[in-house]
C-alpha positions in Angstrom: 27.4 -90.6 -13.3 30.0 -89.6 -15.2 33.5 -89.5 -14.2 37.1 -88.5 -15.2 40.6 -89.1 -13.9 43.1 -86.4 -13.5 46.9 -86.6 -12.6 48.2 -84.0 -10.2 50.8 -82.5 -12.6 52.4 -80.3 -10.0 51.3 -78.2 -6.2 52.6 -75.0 -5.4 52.6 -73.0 -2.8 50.7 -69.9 -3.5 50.2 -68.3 -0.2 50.8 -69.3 3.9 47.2 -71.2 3.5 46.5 -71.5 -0.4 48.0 -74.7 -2.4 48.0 -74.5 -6.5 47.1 -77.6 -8.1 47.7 -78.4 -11.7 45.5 -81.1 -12.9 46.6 -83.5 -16.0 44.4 -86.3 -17.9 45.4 -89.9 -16.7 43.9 -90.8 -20.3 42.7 -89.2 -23.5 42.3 -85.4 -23.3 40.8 -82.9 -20.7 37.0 -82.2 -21.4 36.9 -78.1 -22.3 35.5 -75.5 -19.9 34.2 -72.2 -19.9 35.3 -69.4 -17.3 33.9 -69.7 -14.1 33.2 -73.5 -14.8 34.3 -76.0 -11.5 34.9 -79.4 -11.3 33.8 -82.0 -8.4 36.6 -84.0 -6.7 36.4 -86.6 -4.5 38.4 -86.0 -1.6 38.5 -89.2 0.4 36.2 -90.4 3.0 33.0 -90.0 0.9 33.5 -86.3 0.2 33.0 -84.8 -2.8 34.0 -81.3 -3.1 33.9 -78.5 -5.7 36.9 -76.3 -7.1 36.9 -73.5 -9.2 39.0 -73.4 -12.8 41.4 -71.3 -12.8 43.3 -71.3 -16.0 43.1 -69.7 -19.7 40.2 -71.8 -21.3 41.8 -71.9 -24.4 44.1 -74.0 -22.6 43.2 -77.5 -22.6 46.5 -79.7 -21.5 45.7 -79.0 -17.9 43.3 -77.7 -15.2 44.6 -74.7 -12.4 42.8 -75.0 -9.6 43.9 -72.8 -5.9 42.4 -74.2 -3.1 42.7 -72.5 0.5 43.1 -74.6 3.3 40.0 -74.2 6.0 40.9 -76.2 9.4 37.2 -75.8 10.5 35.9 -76.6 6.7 34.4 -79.7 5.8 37.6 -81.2 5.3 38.1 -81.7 1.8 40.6 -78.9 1.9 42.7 -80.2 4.8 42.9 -83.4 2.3 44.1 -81.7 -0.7 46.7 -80.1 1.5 48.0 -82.7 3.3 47.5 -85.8 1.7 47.8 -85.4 -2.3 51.2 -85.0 -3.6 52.7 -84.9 -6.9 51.7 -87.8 -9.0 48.1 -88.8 -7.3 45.6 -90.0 -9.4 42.6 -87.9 -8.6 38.3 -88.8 -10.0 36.2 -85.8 -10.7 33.1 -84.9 -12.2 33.7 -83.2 -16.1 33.7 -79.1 -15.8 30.1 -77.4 -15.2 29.5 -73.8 -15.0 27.2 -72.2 -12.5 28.7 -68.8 -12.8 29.0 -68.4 -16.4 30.0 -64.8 -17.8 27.3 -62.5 -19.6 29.3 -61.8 -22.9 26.7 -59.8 -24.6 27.4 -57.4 -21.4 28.7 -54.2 -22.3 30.8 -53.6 -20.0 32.0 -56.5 -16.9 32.9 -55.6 -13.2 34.6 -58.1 -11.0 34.7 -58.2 -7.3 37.3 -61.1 -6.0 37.9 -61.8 -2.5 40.8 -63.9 -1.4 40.5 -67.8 -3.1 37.6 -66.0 -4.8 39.8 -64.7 -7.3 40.3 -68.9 -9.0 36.7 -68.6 -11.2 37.2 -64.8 -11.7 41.1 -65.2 -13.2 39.6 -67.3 -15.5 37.3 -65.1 -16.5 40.1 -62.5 -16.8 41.4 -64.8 -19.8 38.1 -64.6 -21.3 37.5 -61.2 -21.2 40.4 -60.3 -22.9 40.2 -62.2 -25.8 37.1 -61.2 -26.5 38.3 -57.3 -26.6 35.6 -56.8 -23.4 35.3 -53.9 -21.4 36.0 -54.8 -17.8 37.4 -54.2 -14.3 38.2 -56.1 -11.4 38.6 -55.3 -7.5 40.5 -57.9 -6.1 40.5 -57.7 -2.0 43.0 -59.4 0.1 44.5 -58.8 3.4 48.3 -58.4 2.4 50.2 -58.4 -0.9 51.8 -61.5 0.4 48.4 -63.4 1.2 47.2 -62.4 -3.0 47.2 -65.5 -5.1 48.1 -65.2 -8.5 49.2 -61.6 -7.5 51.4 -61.7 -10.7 49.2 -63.5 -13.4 46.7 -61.2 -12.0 48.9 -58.3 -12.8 49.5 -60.1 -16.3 46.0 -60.8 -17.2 44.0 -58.2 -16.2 46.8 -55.1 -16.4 45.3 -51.6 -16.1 42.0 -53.4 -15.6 42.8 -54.0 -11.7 42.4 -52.4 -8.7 44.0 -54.0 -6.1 43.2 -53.6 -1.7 44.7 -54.8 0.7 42.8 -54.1 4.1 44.7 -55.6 6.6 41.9 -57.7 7.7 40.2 -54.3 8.9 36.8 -54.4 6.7 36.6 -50.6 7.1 39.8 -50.3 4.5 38.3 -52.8 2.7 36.0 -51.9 -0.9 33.4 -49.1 -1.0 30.9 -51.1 -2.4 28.1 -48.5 -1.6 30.7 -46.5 -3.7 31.1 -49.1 -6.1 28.4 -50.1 -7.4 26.4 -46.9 -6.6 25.1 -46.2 -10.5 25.7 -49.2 -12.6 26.1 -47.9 -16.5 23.4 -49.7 -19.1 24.5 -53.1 -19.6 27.2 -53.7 -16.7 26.8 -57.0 -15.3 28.6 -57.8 -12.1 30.5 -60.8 -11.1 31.7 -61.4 -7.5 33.3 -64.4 -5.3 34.8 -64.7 -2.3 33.7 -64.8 1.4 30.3 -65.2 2.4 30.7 -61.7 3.9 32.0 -60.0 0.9 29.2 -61.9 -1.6 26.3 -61.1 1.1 27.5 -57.2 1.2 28.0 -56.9 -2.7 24.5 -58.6 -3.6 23.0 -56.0 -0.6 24.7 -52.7 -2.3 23.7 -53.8 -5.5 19.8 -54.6 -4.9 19.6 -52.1 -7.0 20.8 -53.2 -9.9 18.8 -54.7 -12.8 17.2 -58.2 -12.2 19.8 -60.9 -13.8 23.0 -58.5 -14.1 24.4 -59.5 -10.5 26.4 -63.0 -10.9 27.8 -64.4 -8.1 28.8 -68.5 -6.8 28.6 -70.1 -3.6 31.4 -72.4 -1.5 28.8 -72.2 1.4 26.0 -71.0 2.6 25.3 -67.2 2.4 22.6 -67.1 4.3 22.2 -65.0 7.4 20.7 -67.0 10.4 17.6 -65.4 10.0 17.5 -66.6 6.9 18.5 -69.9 7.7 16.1 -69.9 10.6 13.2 -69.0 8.1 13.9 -71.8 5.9 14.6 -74.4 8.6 10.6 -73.4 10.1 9.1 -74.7 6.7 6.7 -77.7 7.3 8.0 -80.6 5.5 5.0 -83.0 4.5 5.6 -85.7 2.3 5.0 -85.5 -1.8 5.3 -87.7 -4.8 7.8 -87.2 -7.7 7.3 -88.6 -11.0 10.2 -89.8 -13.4 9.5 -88.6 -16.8 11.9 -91.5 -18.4 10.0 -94.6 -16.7 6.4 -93.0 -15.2 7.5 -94.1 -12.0 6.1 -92.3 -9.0 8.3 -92.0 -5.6 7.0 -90.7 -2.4 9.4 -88.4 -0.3 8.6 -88.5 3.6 9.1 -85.9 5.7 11.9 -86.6 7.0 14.1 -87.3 3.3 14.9 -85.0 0.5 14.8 -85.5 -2.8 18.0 -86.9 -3.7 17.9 -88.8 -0.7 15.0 -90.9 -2.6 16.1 -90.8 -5.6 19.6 -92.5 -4.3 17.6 -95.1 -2.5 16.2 -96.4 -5.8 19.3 -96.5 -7.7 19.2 -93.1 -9.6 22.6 -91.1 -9.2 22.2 -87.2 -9.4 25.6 -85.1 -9.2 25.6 -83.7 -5.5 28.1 -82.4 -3.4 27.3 -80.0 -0.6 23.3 -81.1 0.4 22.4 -77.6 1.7 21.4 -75.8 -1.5 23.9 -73.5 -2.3 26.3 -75.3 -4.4 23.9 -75.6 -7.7 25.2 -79.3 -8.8 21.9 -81.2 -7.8 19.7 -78.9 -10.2 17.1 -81.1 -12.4 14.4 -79.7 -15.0 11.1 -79.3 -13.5 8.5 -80.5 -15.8 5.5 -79.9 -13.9 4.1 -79.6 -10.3 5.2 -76.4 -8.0 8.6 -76.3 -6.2 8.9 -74.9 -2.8 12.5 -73.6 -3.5 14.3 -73.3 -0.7 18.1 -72.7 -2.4 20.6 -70.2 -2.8 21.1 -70.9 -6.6 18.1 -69.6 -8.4 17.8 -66.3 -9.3 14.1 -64.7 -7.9 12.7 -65.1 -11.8 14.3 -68.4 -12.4 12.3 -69.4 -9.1 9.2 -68.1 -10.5 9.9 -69.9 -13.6 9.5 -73.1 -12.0 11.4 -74.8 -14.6 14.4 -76.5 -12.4 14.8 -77.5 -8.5 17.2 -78.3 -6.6 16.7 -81.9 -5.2 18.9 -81.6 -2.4 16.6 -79.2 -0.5 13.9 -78.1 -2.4 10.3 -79.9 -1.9 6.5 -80.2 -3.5 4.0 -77.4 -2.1 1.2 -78.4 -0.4 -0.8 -81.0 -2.9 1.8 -80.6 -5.6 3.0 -84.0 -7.8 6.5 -82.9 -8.6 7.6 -83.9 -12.4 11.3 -84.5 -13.0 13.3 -84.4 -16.2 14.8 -87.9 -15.2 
């Protein structure tokens, strides 16, 4: 697995609860990125956690990440709050981009809410210097709880519509309003709360298949949801390593990854639940049961890629992996 190491350059304070951290190489330069890329850190005490970039691309002394402390998170937050200063050497995985922008789009609408706004400022910088056609909503509680309310202001210009609701949803965006009659070619890009990306993907089910973009920090699901995918019958299946031939059984009661660790074969993970897209692998042959939040509907009935983490064999399916 490949690695980097990143000197924290600087920290500021953005807002009461969100911490700016400018990332540095240690050695040699920074790998590049596209907008809406992330990088993996590891947070201490086994965790591995993933933060959006939030910088110009074309930018490639340093990495802007914002990170919002969450006291009943995971705890890789609280970390980078409370225990990395100035000067900490930091190991992450190189930028990947599971939120990538559609630049062929004719026209781009953003919806940001709170720390949603880190993947989507990026893609502000993008957009402009590619003469795009775009807008972004931006949804905060308060003026003073906006991050990057002036580069915001800076990068995207007339192109922003800024609300602050007051932590009252009903002042919050009209997304029914919204995103009512999409024009040919708009793609949509939102991130942010569970709640706001759960709303926005429901007003827009109308919209045409693949033009709705959206990333995960956790699950989405709603507990039905959950409850649905949590009845599945697990039996155990085989896997079969393209590279070697070698053919693994995975028990009921283990995941994918989970056997693939146990015979010494590393695949990029972080959150275990299917939502955060790093564990994806080409799927050679055999049929997935999907069971993510990553794959779009087609990409699922494509049954080219699975995520490991979660995703298992059907009944009497040999999965083949691209490893």
């Amino acid at each position: 697995m490949v690695h980097i190491t990143l000197e924290v350059s600087a920290i500021r304070q953005l807002t009461p609860d969100i911490k700016l951290f400018e990332l540095v190489a240690r050695d040699g330069a920074l790998p590049p990125f596209e907008a809406g890329a992330h990088i993996d850190i590891d947070t201490g005490n086994g965790l591995r956690r993933s933060y959006s970039l939030a910088g110009d691309p074309e930018d490639l002394g340093r990495y802007v990440t914002a990170i919002l402390r969450e006291p009943h998170g995971g705890g890789g937050s609280q970390w980078m709050h409370d225990k990395v200063e100035a000067g900490d050497v930091l190991t992450a995985t190189p930028p990947s981009n599971n939120f990538p922008l559609a630049e062929n789009a004719k026209h781009h609408l953003l919806i940001a809410g709170g720390i949603g706004i880190t993947p989507i400022l990026a893609m502000g910088y993008r957009l402009r210097r590619i003469g795009a056609d775009f807008h972004l909503y931006y949804c905060t509680r308060s003026p003073e709880t906006t991050a990057f309310l002036d580069e915001v202001r800076q990068v995207f210009g007339d192109h922003a519509t800024f609300i602050h609701d007051g932590g009252d949803v009903s002042k919050g965006i009209k997304l029914d309003r919204v995103l009512a009659n999409p024009a040919e070619g708009t793609h949509l890009y939102v991130c942010g709360p569970s709640g706001l990306i759960n709303a926005t993907r429901e007003s827009a089910r109308h919209w045409p298949e693949g033009s709705v973009h959206y990333e995960l920090f956790s699950s989405a699901r709603t507990e039905a949801e959950k409850a649905e995918i949590a009845g599945r019958p697990n039996e155990a299946f085989e896997i079969v390593l393209k590279s070697t031939g070698e053919r693994l059984t995975v028990p009921p009661d283990k995941s994918i990854l989970e056997v693939l660790s146990e015979h010494g074969i590393n695949v990029i993970y972080t959150c275990e639940e299917g939502w955060c897209g790093n564990c994806v692998i080409d799927l050679l042959g055999g049929k997935a049961d999907h069971r993510d939040e990553v794959l779009t509907e087609v990409e699922k009935a494509e049954n080219r890629k699975i995520q490991v983490c979660i995703s298992r064999a059907q009944p009497g399916e040999t999965l083949i992996l691209d490893l």
